[in-house]
PDB file with one MODEL, atoms N, CA, C and O in Angstrom:
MODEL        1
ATOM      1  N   UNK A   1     117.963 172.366  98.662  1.00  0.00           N
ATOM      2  CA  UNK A   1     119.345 172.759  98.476  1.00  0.00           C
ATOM      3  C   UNK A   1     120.069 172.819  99.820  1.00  0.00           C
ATOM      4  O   UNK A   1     121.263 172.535  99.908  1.00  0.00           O
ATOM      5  N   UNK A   2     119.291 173.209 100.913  1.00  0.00           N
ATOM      6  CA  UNK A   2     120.095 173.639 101.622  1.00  0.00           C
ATOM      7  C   UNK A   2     120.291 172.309 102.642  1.00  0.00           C
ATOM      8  O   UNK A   2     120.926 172.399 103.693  1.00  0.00           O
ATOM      9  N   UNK A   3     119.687 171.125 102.203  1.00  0.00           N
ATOM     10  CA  UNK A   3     120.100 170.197 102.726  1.00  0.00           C
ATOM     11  C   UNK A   3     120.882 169.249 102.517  1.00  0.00           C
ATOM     12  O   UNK A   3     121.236 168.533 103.454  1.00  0.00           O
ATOM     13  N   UNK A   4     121.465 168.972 100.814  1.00  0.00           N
ATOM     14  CA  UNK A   4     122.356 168.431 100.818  1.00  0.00           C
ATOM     15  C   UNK A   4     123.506 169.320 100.979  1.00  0.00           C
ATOM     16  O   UNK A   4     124.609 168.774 100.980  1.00  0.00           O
ATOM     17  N   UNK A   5     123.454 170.508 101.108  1.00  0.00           N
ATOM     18  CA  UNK A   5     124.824 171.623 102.007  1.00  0.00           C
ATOM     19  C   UNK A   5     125.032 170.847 102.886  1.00  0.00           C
ATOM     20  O   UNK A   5     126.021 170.123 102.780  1.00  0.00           O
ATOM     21  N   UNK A   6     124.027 170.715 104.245  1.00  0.00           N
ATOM     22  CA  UNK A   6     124.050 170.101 105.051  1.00  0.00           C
ATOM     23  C   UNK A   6     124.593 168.714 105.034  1.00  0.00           C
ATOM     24  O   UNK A   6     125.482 168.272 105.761  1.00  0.00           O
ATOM     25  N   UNK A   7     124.028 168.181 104.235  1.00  0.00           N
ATOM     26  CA  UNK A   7     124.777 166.659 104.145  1.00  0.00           C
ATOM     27  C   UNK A   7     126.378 166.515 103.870  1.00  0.00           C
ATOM     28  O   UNK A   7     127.144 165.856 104.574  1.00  0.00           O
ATOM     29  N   UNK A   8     126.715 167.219 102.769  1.00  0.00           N
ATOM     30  CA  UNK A   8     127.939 167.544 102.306  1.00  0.00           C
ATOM     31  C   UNK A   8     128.828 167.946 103.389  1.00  0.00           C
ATOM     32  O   UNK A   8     130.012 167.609 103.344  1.00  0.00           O
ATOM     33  N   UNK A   9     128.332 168.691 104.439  1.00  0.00           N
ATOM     34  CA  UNK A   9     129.089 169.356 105.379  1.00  0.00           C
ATOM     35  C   UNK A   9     129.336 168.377 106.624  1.00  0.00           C
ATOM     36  O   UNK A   9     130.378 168.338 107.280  1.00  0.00           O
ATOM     37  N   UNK A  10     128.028 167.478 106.866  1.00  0.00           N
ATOM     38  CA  UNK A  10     128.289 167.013 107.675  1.00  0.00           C
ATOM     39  C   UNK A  10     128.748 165.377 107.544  1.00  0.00           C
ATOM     40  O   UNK A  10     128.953 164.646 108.512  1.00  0.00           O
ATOM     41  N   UNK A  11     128.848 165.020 106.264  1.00  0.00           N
ATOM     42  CA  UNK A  11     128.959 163.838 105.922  1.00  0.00           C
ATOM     43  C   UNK A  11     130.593 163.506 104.757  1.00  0.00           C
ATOM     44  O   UNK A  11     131.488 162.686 104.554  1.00  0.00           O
ATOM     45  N   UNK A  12     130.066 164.811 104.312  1.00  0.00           N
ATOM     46  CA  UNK A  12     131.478 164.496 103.350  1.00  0.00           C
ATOM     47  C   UNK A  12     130.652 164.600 101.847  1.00  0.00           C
ATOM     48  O   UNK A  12     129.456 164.364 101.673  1.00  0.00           O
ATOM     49  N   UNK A  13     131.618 165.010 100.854  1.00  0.00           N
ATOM     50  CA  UNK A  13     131.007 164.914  99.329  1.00  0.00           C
ATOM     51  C   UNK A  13     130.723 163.574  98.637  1.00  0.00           C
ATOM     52  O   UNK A  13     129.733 163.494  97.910  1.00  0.00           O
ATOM     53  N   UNK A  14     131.488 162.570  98.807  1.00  0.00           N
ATOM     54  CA  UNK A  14     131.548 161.091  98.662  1.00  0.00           C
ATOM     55  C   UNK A  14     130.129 160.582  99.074  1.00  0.00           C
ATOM     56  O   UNK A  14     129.193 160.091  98.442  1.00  0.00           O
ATOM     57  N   UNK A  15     130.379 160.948 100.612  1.00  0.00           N
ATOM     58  CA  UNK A  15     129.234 160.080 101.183  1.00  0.00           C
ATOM     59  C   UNK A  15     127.905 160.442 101.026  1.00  0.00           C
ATOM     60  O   UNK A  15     126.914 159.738 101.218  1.00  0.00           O
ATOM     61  N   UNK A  16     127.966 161.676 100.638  1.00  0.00           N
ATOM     62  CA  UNK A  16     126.327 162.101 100.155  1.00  0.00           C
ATOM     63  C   UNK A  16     125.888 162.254  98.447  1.00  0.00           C
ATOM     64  O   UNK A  16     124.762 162.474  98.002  1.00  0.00           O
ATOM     65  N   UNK A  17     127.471 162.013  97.501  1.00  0.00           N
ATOM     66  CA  UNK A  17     127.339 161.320  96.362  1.00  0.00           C
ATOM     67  C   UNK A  17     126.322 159.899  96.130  1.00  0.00           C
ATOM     68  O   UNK A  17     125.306 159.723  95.459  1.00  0.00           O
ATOM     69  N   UNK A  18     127.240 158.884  97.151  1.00  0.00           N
ATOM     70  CA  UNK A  18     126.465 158.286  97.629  1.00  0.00           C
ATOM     71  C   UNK A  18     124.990 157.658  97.802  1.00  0.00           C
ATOM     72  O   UNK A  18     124.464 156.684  97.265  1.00  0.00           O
ATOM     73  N   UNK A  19     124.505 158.620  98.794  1.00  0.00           N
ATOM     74  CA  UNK A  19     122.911 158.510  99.122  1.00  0.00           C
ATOM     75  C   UNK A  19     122.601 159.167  97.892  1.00  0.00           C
ATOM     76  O   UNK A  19     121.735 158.491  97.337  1.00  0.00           O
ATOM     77  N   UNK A  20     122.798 159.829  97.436  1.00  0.00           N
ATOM     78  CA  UNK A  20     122.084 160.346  96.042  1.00  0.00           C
ATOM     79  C   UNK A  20     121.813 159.469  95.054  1.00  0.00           C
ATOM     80  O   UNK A  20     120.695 159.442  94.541  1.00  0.00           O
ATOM     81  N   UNK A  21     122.723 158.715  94.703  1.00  0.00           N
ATOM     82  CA  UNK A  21     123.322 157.724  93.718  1.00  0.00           C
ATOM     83  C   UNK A  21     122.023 156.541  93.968  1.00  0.00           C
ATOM     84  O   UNK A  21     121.389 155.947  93.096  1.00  0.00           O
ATOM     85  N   UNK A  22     121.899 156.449  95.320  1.00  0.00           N
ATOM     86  CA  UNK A  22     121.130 155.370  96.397  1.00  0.00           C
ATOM     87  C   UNK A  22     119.520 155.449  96.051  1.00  0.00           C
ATOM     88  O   UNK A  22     118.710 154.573  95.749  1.00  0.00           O
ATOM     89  N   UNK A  23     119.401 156.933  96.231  1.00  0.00           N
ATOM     90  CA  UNK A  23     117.866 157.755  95.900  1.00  0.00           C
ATOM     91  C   UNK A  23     117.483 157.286  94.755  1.00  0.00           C
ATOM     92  O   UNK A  23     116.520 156.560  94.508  1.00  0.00           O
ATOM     93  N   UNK A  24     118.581 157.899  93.785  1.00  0.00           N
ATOM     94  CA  UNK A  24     117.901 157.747  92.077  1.00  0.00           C
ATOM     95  C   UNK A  24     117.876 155.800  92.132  1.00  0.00           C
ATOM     96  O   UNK A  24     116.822 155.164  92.112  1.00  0.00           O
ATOM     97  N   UNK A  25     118.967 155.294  92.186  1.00  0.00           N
ATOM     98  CA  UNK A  25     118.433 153.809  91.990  1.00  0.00           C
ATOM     99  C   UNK A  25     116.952 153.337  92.697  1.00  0.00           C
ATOM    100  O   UNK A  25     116.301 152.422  92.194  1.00  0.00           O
ATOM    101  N   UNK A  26     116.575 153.927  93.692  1.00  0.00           N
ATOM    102  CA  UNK A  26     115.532 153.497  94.381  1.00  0.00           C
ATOM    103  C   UNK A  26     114.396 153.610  93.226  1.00  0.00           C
ATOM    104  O   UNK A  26     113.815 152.665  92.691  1.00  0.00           O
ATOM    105  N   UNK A  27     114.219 155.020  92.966  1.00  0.00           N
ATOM    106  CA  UNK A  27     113.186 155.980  92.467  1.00  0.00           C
ATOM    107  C   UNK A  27     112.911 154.977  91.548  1.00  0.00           C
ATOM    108  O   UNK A  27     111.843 154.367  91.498  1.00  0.00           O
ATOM    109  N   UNK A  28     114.431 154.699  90.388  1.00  0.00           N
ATOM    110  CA  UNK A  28     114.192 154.032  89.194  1.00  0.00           C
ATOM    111  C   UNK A  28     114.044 152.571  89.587  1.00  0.00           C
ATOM    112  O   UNK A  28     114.069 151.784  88.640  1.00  0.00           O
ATOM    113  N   UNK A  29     113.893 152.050  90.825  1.00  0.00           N
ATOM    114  CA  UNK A  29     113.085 151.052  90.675  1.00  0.00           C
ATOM    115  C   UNK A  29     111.983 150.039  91.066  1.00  0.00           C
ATOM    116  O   UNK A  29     111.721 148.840  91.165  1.00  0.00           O
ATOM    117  N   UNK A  30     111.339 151.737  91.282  1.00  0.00           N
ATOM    118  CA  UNK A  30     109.573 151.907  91.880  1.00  0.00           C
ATOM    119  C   UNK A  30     109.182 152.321  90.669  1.00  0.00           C
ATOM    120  O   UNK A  30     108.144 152.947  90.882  1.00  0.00           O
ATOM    121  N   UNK A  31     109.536 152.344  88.879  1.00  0.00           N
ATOM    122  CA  UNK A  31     109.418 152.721  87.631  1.00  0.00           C
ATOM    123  C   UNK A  31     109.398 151.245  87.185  1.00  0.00           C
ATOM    124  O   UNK A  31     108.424 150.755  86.613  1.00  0.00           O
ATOM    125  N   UNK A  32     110.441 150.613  87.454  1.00  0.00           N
ATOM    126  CA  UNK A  32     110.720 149.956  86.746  1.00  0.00           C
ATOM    127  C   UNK A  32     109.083 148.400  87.239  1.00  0.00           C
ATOM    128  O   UNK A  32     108.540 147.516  86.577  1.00  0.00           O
ATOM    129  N   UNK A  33     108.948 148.883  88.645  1.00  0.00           N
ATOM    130  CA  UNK A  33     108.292 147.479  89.021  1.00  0.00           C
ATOM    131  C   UNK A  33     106.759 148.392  88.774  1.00  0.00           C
ATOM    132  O   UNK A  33     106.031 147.745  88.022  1.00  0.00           O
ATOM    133  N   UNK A  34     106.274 149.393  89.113  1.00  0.00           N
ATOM    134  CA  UNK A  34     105.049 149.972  88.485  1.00  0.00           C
ATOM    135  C   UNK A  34     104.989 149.420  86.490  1.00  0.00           C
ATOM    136  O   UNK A  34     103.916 149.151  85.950  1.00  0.00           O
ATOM    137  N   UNK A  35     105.756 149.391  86.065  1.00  0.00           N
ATOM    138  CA  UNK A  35     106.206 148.952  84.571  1.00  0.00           C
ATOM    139  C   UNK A  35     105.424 147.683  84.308  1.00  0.00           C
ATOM    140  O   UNK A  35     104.382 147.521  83.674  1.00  0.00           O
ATOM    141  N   UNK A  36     106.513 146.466  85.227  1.00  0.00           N
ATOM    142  CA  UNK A  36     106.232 145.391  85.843  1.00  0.00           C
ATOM    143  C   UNK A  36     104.693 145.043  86.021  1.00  0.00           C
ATOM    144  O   UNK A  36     104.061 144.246  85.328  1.00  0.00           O
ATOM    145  N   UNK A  37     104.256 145.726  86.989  1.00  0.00           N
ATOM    146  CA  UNK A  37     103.114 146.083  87.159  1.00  0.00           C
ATOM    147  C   UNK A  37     101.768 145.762  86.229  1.00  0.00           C
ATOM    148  O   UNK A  37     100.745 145.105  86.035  1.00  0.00           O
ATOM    149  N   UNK A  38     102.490 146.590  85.914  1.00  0.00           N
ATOM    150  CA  UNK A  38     101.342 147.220  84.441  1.00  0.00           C
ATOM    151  C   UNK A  38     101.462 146.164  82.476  1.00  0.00           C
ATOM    152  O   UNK A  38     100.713 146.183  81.499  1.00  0.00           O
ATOM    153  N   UNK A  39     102.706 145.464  82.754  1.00  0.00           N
ATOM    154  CA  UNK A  39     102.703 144.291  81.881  1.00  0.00           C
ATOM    155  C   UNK A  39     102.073 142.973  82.576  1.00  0.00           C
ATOM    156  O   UNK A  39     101.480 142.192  81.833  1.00  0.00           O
ATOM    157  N   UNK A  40     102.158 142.703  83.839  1.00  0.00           N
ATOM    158  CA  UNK A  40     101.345 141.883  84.414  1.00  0.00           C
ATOM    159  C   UNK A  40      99.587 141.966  84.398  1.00  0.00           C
ATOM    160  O   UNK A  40      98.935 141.066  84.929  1.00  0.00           O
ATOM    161  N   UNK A  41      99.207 142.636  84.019  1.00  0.00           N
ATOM    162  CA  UNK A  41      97.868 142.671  84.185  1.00  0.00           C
ATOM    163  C   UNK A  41      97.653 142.868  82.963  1.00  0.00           C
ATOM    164  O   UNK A  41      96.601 142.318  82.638  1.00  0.00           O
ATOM    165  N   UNK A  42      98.429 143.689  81.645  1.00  0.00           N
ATOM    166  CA  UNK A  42      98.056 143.435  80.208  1.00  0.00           C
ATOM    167  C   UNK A  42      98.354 141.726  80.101  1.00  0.00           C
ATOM    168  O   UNK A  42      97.486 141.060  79.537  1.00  0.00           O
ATOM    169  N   UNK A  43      99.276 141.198  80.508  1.00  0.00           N
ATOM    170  CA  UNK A  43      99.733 139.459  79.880  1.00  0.00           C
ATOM    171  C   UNK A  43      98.292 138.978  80.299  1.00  0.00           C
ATOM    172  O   UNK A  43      97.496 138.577  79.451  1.00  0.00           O
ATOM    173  N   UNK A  44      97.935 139.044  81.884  1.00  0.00           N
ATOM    174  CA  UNK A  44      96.582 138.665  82.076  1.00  0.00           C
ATOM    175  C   UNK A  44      95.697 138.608  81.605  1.00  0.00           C
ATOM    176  O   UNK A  44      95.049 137.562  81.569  1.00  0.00           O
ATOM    177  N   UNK A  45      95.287 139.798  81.010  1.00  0.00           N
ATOM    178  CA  UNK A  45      94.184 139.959  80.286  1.00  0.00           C
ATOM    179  C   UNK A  45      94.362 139.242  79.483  1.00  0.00           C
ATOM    180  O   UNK A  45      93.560 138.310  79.542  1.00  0.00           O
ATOM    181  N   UNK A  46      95.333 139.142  78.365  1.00  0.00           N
ATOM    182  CA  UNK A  46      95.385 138.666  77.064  1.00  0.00           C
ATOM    183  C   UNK A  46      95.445 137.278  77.331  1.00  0.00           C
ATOM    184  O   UNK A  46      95.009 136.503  76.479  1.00  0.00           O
ATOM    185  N   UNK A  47      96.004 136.778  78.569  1.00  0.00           N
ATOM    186  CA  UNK A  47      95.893 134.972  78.489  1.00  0.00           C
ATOM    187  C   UNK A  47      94.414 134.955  78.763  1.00  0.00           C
ATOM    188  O   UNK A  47      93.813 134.812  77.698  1.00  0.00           O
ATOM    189  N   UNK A  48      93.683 135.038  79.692  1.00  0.00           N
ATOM    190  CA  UNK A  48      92.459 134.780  80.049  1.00  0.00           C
ATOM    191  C   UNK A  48      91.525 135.401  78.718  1.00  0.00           C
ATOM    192  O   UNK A  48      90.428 135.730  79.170  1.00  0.00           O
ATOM    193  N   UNK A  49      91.587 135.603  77.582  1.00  0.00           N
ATOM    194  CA  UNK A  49      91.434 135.809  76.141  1.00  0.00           C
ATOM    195  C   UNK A  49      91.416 134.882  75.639  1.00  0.00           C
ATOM    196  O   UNK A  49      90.396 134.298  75.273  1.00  0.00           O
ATOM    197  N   UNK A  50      92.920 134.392  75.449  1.00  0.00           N
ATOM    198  CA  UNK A  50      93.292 133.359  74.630  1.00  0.00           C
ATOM    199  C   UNK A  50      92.976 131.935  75.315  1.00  0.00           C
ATOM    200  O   UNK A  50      92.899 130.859  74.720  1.00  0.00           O
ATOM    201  N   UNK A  51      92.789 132.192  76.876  1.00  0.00           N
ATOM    202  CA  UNK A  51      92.364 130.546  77.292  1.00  0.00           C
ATOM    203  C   UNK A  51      91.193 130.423  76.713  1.00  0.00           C
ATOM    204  O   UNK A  51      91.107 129.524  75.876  1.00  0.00           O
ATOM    205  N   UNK A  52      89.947 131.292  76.992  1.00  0.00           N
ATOM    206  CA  UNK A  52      88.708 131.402  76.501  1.00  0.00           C
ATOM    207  C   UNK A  52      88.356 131.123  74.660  1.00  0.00           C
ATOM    208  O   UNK A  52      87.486 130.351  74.257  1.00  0.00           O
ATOM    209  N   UNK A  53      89.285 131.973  73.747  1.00  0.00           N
ATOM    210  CA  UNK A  53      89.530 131.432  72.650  1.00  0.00           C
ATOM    211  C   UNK A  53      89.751 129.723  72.160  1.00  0.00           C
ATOM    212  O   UNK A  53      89.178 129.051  71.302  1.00  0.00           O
ATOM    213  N   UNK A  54      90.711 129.443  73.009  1.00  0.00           N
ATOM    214  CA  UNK A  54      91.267 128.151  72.749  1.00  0.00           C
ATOM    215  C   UNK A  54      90.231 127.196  73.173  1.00  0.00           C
ATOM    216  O   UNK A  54      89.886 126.364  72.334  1.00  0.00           O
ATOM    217  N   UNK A  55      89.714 127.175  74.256  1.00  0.00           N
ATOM    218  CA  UNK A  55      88.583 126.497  74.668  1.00  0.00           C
ATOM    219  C   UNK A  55      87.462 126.748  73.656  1.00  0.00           C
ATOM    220  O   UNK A  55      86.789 125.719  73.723  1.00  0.00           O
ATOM    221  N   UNK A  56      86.917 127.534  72.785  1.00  0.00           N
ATOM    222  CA  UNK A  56      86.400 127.614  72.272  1.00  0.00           C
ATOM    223  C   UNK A  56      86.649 127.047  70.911  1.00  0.00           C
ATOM    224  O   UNK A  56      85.650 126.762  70.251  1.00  0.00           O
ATOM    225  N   UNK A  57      87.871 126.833  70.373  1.00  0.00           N
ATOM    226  CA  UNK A  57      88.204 126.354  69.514  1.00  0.00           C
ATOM    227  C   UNK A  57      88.330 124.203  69.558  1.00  0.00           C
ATOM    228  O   UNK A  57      88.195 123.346  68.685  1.00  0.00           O
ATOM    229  N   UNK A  58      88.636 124.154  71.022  1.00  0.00           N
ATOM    230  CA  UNK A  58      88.477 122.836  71.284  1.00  0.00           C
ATOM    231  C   UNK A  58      86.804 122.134  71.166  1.00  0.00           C
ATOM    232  O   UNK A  58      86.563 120.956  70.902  1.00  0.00           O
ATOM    233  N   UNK A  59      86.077 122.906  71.362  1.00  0.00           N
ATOM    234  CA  UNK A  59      84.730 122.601  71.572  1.00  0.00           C
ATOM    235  C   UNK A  59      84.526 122.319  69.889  1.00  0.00           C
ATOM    236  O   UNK A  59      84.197 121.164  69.621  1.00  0.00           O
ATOM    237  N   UNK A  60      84.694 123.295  68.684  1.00  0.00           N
ATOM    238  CA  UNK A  60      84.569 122.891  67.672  1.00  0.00           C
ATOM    239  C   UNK A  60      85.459 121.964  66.791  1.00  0.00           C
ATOM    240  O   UNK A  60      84.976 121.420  65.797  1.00  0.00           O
ATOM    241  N   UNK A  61      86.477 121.824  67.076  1.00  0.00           N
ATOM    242  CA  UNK A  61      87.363 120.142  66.831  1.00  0.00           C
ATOM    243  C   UNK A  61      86.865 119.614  66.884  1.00  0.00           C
ATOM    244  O   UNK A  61      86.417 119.008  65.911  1.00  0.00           O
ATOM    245  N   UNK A  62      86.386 119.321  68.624  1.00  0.00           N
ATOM    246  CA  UNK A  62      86.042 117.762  69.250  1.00  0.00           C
ATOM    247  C   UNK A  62      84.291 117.471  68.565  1.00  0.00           C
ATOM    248  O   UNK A  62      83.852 116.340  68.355  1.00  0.00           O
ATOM    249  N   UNK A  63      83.489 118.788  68.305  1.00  0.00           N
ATOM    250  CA  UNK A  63      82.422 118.667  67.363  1.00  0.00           C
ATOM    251  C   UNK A  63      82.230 118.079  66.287  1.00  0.00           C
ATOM    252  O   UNK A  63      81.173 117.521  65.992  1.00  0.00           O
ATOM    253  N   UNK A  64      83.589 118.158  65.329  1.00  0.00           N
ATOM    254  CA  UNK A  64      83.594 118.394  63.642  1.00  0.00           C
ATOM    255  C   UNK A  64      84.840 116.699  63.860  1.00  0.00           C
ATOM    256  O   UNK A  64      85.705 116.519  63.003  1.00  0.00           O
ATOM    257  N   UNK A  65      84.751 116.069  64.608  1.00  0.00           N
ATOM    258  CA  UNK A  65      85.137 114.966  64.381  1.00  0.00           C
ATOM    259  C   UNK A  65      84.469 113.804  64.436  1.00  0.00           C
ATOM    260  O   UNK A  65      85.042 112.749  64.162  1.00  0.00           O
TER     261      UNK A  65
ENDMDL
END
């Protein structure tokens, strides 16, 4: 608290609106790429699944012809 006093006082209400405004966008988008993140390595998994599937499914085509 007693530092955005400080800011306010020494910066102005605007300008430490501002950096605040600045903060939360940051925060929300170290959320948004941890998110990111974390759908990248589920898609992974699930392709390296489905490559393995599919290859497996080619092997019995190219068999049964």
């Amino acid at each position: 608290m007693l530092t955005i006093v400080a800011l306010v006082a020494y910066t102005g209400y605007d300008e430490t609106m501002k950096i605040c405004s600045y903060a939360d966008l940051q925060i929300r988008y170290a959320f948004v790429m941890v998110r990111m993140k974390l759908m990248g390595w589920k898609l992974k998994k699930q392709l390296i699944k489905d490559t393995t599937d599919f290859e497996k499914f080619l092997k019995e085509y190219k068999n049964g012809q």
